[in-house]
C-alpha positions, 0 to 999 in steps of 0.5 A, a space after each residue: 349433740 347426736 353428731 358428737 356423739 357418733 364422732 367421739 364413738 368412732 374416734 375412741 374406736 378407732 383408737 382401740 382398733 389402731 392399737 389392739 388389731 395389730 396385736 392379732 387378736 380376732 376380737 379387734 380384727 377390722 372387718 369391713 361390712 358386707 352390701 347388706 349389713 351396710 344397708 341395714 346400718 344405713 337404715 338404722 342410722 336414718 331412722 336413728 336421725 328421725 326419731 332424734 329430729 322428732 324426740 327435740 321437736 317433741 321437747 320444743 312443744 311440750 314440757 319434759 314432765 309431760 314427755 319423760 313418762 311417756 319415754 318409759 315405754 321403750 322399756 316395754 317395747 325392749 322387753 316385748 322385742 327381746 321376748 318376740 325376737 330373741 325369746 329373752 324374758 328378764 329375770 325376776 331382779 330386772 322386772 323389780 326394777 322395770 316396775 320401779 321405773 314405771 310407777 315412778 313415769 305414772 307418779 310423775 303423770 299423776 302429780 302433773 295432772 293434779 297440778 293442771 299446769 306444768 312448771 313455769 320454768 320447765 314451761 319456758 325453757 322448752 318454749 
């Protein structure tokens, strides 16, 4: 799935590069990266594999229900690393939606807890 996704990312690109780049514009200009920043993908793309590898185990051994809430925090980590890194602190619409996006990861934590089991079908699709 990740392989695909990488593939069909480089093939559209490609095109739009085969197509605009000769046309001059700057935007579309190929430009091939330099010792560093191939090092700093190098290291993003196997970083990127682990957390992929981890992410499908973590679904082997768990039901989604459980799993999907605990995703939400990459929502607070985004915006605690936009405001460290880029002093980027979201507009009053955008807290609206991140609070809305979090009580409903807490919701669904609160009603599976108050199941005490997780849902049968969810539980043998992920064994």
């Amino acid at each position: 799935m990740q392989a695909y996704t990488g593939v069909t990312g480089m093939v559209f690109l490609g095109v739009i590069l085969a197509v605009f780049g000769p046309l001059g514009w700057d935007t579309f200009a190929l430009t091939l990266p330099g010792p560093h920043a191939l090092m700093l993908l190098t290291g993003m793309g196997l970083i990127a594999t682990l957390n992929h590898l981890l992410l499908v185990q973590a679904f082997r051994r768990a039901p989604a229900s459980v799993l999907a809430p605990i995703q939400y925090l990459e929502i607070v980590t985004g915006v605690l690393l936009g405001w460290m890194i880029w002093s980027y602190v979201p507009n009053a619409l955008k807290w609206v939606g991140i609070g809305i996006i979090i009580a409903s990861g807490l919701f669904i934590v609160w009603r599976e807890s108050r199941r005490g089991t997780a849902d049968p079908k969810t539980t043998q699709a992920a064994g």
